[in-house]
PyMOL commands that place a pseudoatom at each C-alpha (Angstrom):
pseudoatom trace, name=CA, resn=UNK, resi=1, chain=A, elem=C, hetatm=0, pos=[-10.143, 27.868, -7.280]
pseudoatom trace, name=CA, resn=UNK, resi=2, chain=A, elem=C, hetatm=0, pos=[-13.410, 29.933, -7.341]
pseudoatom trace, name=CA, resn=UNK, resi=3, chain=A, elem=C, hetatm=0, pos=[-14.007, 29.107, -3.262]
pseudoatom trace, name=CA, resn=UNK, resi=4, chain=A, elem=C, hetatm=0, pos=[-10.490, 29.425, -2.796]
pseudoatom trace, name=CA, resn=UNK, resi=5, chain=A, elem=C, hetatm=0, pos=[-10.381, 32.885, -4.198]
pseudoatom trace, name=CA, resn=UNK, resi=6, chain=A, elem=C, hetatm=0, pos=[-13.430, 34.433, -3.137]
pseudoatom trace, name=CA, resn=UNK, resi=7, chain=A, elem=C, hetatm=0, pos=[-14.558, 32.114, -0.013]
pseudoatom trace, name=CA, resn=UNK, resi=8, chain=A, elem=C, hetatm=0, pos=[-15.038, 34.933, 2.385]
pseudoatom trace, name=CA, resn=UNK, resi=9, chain=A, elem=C, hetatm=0, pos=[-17.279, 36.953, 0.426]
pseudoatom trace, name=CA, resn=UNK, resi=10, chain=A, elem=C, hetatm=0, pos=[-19.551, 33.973, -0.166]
pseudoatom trace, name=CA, resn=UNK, resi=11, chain=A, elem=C, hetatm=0, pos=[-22.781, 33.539, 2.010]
pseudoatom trace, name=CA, resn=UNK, resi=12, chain=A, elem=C, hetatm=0, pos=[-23.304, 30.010, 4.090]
pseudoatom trace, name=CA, resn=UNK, resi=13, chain=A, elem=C, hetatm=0, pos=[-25.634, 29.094, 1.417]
pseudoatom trace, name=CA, resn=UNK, resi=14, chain=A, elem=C, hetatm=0, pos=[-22.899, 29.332, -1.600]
pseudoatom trace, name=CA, resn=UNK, resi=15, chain=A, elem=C, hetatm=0, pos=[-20.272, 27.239, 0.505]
pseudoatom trace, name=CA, resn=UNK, resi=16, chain=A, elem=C, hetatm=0, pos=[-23.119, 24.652, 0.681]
pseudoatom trace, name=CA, resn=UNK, resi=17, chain=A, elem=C, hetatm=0, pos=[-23.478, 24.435, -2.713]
pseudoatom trace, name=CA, resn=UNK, resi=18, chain=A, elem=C, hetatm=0, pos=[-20.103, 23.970, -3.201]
pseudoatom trace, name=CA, resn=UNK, resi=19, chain=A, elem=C, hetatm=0, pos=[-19.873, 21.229, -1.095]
pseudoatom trace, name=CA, resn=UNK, resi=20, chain=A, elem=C, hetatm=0, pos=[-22.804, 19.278, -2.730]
pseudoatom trace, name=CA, resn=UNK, resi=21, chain=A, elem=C, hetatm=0, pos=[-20.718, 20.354, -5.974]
pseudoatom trace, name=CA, resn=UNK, resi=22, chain=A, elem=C, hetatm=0, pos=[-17.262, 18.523, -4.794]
pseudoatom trace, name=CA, resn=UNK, resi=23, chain=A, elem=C, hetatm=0, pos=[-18.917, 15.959, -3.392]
pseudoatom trace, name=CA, resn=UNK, resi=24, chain=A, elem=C, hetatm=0, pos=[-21.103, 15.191, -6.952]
pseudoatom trace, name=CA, resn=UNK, resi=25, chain=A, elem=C, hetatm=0, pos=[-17.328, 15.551, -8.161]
pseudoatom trace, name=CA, resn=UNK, resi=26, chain=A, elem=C, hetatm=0, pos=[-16.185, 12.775, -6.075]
pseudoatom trace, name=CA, resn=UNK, resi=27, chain=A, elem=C, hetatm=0, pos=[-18.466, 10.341, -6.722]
pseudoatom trace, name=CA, resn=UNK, resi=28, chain=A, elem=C, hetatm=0, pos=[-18.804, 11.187, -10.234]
pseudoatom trace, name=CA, resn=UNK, resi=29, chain=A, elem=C, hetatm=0, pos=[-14.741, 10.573, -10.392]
pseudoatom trace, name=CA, resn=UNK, resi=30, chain=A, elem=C, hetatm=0, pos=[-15.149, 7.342, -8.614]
pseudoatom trace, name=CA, resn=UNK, resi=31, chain=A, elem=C, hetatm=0, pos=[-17.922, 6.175, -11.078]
pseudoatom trace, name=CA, resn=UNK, resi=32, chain=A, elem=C, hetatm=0, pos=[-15.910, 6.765, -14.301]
pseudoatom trace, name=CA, resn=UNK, resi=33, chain=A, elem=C, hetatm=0, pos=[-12.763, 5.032, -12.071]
pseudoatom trace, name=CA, resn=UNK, resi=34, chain=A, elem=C, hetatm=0, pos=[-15.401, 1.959, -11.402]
pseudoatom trace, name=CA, resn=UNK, resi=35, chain=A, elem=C, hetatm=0, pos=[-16.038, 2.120, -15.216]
pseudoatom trace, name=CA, resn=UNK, resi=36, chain=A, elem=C, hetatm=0, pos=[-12.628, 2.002, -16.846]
pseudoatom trace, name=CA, resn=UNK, resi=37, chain=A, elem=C, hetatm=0, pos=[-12.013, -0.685, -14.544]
pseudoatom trace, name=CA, resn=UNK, resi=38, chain=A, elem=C, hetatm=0, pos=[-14.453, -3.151, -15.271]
pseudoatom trace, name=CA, resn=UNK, resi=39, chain=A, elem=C, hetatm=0, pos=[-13.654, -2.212, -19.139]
pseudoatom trace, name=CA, resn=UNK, resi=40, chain=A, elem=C, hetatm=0, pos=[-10.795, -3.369, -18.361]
pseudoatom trace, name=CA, resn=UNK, resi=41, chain=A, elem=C, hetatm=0, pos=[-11.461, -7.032, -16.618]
pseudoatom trace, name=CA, resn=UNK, resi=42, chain=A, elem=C, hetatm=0, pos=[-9.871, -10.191, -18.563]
pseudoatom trace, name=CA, resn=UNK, resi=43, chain=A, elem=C, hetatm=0, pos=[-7.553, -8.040, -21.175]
pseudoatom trace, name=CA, resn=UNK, resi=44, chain=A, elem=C, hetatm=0, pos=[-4.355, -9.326, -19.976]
pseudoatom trace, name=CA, resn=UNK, resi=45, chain=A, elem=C, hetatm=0, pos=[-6.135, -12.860, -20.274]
pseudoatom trace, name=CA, resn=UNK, resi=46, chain=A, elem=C, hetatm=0, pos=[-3.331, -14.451, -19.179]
pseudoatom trace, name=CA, resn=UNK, resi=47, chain=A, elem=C, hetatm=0, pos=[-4.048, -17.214, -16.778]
pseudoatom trace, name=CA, resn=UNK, resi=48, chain=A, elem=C, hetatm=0, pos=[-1.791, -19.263, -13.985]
pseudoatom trace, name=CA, resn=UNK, resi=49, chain=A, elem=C, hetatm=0, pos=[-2.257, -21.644, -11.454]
pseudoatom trace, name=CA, resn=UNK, resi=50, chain=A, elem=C, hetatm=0, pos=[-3.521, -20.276, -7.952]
pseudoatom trace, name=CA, resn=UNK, resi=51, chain=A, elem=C, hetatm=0, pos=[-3.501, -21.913, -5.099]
pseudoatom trace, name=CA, resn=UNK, resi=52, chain=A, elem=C, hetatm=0, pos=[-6.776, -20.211, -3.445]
pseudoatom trace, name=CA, resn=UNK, resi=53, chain=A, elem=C, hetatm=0, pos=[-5.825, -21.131, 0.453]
pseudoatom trace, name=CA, resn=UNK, resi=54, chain=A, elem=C, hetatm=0, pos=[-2.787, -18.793, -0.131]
pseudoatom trace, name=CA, resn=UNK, resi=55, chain=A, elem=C, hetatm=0, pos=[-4.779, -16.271, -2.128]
pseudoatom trace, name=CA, resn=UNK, resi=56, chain=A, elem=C, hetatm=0, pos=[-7.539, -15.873, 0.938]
pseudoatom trace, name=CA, resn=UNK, resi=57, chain=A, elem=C, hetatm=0, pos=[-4.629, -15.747, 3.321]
pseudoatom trace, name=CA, resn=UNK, resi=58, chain=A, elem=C, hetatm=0, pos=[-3.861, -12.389, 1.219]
pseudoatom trace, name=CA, resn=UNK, resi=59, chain=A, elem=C, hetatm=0, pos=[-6.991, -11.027, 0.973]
pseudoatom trace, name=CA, resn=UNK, resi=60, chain=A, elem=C, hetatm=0, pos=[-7.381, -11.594, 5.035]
pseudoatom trace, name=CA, resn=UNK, resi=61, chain=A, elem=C, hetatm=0, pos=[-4.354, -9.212, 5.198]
pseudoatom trace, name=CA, resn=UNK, resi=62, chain=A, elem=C, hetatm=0, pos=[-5.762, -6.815, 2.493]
pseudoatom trace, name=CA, resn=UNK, resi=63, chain=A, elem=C, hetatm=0, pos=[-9.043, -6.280, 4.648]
pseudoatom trace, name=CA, resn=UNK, resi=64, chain=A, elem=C, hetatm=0, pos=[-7.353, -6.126, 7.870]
pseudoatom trace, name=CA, resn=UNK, resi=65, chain=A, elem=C, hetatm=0, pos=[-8.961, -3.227, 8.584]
pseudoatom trace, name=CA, resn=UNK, resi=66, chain=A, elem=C, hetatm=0, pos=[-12.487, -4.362, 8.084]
pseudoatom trace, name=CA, resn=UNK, resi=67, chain=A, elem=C, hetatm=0, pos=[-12.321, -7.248, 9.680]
pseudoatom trace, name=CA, resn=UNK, resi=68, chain=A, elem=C, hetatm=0, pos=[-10.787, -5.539, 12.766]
pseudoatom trace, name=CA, resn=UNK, resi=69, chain=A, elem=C, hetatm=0, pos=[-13.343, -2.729, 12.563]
pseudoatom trace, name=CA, resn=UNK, resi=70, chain=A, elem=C, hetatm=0, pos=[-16.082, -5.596, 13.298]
pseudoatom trace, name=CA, resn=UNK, resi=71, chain=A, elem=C, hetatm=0, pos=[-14.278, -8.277, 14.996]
pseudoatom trace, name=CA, resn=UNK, resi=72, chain=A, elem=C, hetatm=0, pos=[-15.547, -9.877, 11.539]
pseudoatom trace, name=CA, resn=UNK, resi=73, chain=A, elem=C, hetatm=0, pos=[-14.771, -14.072, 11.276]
pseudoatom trace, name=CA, resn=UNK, resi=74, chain=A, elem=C, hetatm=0, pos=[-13.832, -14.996, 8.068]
pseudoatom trace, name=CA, resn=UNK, resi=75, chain=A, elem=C, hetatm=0, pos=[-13.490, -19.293, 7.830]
pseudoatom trace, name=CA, resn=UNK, resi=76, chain=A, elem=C, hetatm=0, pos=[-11.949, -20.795, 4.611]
pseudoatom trace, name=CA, resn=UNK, resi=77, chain=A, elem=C, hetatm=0, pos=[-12.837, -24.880, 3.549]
pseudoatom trace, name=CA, resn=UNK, resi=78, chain=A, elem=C, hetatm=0, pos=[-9.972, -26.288, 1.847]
pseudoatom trace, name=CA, resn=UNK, resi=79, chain=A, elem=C, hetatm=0, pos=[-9.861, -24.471, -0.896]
pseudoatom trace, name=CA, resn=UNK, resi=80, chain=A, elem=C, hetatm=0, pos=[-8.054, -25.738, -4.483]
pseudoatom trace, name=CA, resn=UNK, resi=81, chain=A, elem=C, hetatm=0, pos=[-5.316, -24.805, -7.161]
pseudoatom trace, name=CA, resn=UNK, resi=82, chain=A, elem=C, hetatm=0, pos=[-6.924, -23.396, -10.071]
pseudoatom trace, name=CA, resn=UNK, resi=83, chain=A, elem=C, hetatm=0, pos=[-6.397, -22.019, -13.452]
pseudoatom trace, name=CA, resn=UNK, resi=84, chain=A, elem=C, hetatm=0, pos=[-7.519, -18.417, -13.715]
pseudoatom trace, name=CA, resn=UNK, resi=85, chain=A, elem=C, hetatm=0, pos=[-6.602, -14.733, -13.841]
pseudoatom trace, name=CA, resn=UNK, resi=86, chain=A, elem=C, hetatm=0, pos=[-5.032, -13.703, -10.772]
pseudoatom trace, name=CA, resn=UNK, resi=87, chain=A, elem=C, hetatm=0, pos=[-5.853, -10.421, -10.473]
pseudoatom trace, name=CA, resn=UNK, resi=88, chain=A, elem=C, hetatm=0, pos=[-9.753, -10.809, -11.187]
pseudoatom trace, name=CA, resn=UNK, resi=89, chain=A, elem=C, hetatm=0, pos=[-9.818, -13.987, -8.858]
pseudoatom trace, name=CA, resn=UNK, resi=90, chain=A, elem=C, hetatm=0, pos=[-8.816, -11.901, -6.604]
pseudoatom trace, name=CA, resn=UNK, resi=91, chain=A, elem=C, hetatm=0, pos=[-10.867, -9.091, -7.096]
pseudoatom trace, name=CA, resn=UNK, resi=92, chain=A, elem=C, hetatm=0, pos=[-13.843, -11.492, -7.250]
pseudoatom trace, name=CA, resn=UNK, resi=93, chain=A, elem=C, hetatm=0, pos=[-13.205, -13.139, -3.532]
pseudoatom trace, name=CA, resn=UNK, resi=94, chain=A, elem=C, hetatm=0, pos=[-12.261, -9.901, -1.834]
pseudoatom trace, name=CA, resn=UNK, resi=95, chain=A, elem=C, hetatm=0, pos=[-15.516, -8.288, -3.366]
pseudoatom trace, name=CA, resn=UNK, resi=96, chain=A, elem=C, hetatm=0, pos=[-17.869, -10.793, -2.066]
pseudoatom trace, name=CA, resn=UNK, resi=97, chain=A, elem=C, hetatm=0, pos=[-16.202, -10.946, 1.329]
pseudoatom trace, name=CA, resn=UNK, resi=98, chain=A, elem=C, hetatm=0, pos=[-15.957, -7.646, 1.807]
pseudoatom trace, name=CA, resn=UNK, resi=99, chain=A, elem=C, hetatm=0, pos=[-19.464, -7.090, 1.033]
pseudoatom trace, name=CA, resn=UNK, resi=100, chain=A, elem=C, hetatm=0, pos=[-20.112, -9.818, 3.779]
pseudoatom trace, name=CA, resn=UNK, resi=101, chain=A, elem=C, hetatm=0, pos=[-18.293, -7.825, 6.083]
pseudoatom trace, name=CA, resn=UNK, resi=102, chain=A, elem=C, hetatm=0, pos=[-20.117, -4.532, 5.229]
pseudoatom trace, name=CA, resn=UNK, resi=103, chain=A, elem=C, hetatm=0, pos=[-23.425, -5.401, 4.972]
pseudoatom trace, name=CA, resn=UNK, resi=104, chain=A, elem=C, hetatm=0, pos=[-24.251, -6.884, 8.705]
pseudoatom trace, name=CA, resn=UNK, resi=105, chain=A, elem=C, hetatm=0, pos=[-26.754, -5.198, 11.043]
pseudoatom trace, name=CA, resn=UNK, resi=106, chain=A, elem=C, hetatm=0, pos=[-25.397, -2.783, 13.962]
pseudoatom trace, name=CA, resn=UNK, resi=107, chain=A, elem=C, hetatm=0, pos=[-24.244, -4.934, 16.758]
pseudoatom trace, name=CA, resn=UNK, resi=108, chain=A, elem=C, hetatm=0, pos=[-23.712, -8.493, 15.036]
pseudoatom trace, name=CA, resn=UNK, resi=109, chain=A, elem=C, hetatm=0, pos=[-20.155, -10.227, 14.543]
pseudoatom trace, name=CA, resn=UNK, resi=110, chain=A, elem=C, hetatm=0, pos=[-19.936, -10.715, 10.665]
pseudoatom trace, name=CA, resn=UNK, resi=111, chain=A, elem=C, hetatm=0, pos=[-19.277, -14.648, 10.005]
pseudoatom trace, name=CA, resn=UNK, resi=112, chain=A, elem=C, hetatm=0, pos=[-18.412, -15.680, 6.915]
pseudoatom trace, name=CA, resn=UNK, resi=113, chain=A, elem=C, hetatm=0, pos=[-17.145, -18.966, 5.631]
pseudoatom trace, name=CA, resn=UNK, resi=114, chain=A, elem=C, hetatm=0, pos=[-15.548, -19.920, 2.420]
pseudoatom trace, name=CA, resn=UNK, resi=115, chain=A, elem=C, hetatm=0, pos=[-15.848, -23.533, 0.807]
pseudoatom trace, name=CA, resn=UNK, resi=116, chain=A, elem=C, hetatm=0, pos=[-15.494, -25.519, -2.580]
pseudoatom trace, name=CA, resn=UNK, resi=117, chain=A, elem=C, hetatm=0, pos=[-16.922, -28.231, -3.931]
pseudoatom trace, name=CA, resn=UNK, resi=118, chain=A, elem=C, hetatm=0, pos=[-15.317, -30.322, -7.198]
pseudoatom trace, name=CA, resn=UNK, resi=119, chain=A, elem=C, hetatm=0, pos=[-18.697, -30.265, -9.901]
pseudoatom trace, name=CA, resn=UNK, resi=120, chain=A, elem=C, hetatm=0, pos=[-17.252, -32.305, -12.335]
pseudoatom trace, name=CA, resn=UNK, resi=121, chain=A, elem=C, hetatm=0, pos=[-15.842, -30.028, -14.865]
pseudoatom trace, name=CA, resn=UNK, resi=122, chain=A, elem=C, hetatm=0, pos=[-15.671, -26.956, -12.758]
pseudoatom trace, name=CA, resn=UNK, resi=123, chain=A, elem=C, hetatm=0, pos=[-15.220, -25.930, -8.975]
pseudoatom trace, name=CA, resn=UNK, resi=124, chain=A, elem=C, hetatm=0, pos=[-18.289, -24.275, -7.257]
pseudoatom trace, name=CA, resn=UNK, resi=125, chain=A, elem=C, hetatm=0, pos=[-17.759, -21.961, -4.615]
pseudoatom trace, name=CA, resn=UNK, resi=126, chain=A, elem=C, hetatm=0, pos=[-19.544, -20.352, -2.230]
pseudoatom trace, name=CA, resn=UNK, resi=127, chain=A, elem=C, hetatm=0, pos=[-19.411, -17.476, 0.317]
pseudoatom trace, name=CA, resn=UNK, resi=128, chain=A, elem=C, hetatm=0, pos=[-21.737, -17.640, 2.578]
pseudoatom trace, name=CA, resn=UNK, resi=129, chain=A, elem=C, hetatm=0, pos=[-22.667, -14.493, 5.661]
pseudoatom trace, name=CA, resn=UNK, resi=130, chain=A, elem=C, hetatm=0, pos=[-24.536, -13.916, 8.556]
pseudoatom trace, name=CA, resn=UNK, resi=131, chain=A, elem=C, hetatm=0, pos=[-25.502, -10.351, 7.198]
pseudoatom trace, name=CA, resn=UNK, resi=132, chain=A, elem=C, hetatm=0, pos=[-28.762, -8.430, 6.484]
pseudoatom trace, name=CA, resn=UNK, resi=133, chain=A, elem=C, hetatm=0, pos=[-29.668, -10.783, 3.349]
pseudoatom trace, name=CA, resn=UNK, resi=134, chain=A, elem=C, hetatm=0, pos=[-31.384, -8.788, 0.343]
pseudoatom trace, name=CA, resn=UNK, resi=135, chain=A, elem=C, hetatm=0, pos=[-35.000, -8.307, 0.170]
pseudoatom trace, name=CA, resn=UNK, resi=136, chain=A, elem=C, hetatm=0, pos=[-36.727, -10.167, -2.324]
pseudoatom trace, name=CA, resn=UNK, resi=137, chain=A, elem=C, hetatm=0, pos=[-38.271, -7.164, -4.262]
pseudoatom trace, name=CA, resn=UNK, resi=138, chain=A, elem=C, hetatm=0, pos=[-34.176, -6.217, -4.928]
pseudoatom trace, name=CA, resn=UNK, resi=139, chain=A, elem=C, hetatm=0, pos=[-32.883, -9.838, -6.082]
pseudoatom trace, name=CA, resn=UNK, resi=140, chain=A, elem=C, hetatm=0, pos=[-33.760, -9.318, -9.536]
pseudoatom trace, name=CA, resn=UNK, resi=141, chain=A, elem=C, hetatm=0, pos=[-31.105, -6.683, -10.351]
pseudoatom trace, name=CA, resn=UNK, resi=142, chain=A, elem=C, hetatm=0, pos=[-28.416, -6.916, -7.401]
pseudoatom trace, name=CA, resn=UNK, resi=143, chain=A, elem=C, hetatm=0, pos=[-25.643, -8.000, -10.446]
pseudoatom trace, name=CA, resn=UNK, resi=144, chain=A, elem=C, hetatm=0, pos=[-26.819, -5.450, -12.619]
pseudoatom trace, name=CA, resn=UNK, resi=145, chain=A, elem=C, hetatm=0, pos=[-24.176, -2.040, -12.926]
pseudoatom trace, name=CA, resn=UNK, resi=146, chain=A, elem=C, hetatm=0, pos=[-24.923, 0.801, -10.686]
pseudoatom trace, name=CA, resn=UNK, resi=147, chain=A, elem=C, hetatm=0, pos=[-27.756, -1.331, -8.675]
pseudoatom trace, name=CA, resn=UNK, resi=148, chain=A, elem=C, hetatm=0, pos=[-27.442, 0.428, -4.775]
pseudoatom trace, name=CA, resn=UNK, resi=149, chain=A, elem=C, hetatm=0, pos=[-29.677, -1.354, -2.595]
pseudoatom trace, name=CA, resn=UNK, resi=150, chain=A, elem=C, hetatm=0, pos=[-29.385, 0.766, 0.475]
pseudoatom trace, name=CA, resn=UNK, resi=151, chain=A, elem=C, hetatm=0, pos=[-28.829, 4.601, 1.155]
pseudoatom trace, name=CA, resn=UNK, resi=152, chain=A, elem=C, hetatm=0, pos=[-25.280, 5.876, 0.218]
pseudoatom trace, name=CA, resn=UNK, resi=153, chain=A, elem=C, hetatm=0, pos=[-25.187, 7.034, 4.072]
pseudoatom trace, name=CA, resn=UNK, resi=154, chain=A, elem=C, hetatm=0, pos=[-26.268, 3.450, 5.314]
pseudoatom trace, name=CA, resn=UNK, resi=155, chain=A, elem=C, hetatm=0, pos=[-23.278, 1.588, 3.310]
pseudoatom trace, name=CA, resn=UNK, resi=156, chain=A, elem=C, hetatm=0, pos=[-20.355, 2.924, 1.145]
pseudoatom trace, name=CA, resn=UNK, resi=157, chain=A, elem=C, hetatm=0, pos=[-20.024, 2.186, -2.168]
pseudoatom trace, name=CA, resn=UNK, resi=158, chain=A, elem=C, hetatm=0, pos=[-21.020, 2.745, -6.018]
pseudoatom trace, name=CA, resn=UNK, resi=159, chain=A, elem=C, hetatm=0, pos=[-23.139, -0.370, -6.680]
pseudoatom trace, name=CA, resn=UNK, resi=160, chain=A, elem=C, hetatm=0, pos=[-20.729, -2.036, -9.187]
pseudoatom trace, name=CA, resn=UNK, resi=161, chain=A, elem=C, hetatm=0, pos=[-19.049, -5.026, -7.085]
pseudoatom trace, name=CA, resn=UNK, resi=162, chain=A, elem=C, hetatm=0, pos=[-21.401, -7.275, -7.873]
pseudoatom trace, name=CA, resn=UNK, resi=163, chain=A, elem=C, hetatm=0, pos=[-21.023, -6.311, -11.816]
pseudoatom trace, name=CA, resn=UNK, resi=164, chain=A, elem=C, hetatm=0, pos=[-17.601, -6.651, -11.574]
pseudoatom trace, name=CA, resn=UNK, resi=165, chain=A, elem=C, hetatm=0, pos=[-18.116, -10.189, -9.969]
pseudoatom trace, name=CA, resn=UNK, resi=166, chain=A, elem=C, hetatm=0, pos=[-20.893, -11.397, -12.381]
pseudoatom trace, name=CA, resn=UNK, resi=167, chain=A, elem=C, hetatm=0, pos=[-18.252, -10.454, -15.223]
pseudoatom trace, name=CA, resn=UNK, resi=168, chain=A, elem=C, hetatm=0, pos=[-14.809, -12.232, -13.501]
pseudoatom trace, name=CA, resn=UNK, resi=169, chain=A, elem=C, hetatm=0, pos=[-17.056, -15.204, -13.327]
pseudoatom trace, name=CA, resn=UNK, resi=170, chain=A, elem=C, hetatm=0, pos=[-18.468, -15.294, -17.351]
pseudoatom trace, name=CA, resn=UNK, resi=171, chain=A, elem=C, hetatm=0, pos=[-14.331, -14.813, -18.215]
pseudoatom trace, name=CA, resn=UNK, resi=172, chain=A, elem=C, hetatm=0, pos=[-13.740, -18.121, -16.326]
pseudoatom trace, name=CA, resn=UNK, resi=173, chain=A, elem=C, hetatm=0, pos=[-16.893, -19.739, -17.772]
pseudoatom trace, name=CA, resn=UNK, resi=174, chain=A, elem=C, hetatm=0, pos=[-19.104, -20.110, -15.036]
pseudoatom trace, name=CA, resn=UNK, resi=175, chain=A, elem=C, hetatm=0, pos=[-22.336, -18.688, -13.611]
pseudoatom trace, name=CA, resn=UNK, resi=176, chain=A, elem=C, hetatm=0, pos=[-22.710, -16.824, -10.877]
pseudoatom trace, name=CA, resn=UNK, resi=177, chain=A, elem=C, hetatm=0, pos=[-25.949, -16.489, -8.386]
pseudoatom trace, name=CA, resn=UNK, resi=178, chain=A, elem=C, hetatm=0, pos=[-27.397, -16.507, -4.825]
pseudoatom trace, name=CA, resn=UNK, resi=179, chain=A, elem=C, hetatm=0, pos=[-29.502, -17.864, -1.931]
pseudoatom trace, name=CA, resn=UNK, resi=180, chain=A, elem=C, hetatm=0, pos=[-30.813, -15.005, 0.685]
pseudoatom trace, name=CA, resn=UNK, resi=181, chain=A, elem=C, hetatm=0, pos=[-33.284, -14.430, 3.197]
pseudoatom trace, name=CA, resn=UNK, resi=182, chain=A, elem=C, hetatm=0, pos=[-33.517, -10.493, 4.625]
pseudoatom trace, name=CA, resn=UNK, resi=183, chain=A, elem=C, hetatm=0, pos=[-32.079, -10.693, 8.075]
pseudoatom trace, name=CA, resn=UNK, resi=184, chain=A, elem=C, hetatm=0, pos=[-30.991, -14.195, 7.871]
pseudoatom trace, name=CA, resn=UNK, resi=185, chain=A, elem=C, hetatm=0, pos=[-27.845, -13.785, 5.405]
pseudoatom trace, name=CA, resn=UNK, resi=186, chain=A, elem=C, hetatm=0, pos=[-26.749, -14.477, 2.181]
pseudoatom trace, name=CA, resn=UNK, resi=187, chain=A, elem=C, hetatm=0, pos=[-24.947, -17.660, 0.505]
pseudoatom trace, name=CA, resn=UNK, resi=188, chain=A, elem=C, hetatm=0, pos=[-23.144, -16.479, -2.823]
pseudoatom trace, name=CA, resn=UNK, resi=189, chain=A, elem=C, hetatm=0, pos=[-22.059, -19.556, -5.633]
pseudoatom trace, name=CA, resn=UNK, resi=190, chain=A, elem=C, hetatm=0, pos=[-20.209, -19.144, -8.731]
pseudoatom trace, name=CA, resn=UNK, resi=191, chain=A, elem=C, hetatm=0, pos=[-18.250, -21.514, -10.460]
pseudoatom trace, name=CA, resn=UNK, resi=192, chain=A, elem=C, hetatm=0, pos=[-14.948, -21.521, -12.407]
pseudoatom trace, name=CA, resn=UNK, resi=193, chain=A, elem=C, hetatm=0, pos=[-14.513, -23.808, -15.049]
pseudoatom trace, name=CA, resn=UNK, resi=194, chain=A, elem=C, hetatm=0, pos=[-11.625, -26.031, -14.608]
pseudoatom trace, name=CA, resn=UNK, resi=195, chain=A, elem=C, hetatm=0, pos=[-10.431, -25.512, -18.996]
for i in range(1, 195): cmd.bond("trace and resi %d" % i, "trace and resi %d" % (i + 1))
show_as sticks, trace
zoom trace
């Protein structure tokens, strides 16, 4: 209201400010968005089957866009029907393939493949890319809330995807962790129990 009211009597410097203002704003909104929604993983707890091959075929269409964007290739394994919570399974495999999308250096096709293995008493998954990989001074803390790797300008984002998959994971009692290798891509596991 201020810069609407009395824009054109402000110097170049105060309309700067006010830009680094909104856009603190901004990402200080999305932050507090990021937050209630993670407090708010698993409360429904209701759980149903899913068939997964029909759940990536929907998450496909959901990232459309990115895929487009980067001519990205995104193979699924035969995946199975599970029980889980729909929404946070879904949340869970769109974050980690989106992220395999994003994070890919200038110039290289994103390729990422999707596969399942039966362990027994749960299923183990993995999601594995052709992206940037994580350095290993940075492996330590990339499931940790708020954890931004790279420069907000190099990659979008707030740094709490892989939070919000660590904790979708623990509500379906399983574990959650990673192989990588900086420039040679990363291979992401996590299991779901099958009770």
């Amino acid at each position: 209201m201020f810069r609407e009211d009395y824009g054109e009597k402000l110097g170049e410097d105060a309309h700067q400010y006010f830009d680094f203002i909104l856009g603190a704003t901004h990402r200080m909104k999305a932050l507090i968005q990021g937050l209630l929604n993670y407090s708010r993983l698993g409360k429904s707890r209701s759980a149903e089957i899913l068939n997964l091959n029909e759940m990536l075929a929907e998450i496909k269409e959901n990232l459309a866009a990115a895929i487009s964007s980067k001519n990205a290739v995104v193979e699924v394994g035969k995946l199975p029907s599970i029980n889980c919570m729909k929404t946070e399974t879904m949340q869970l495999f769109q974050n980690l393939i989106n992220n395999a999308i994003k994070y890919t250096a200038p110039g290289v096709v994103p390729t990422i493949t999707v596969n399942a293995e039966d362990r027994g008493d749960a299923w183990e998954f993995c999601i594995a890319d052709n992206g940037i990989g994580i350095p290993d001074t940075q492996q330590d803390k990339i499931f940790n809330m708020f954890s931004r790797l790279h420069a907000e300008g190099d990659y979008e984002g707030q740094g709490i995807g892989l939070a919000f998959c660590k904790k979708i994971v623990e509500l379906h009692g399983g574990k959650i962790w990673f192989e990588s290798e900086p420039g040679n891509g990363s291979r992401f596991y996590f299991t779901i129990s099958k009770d």
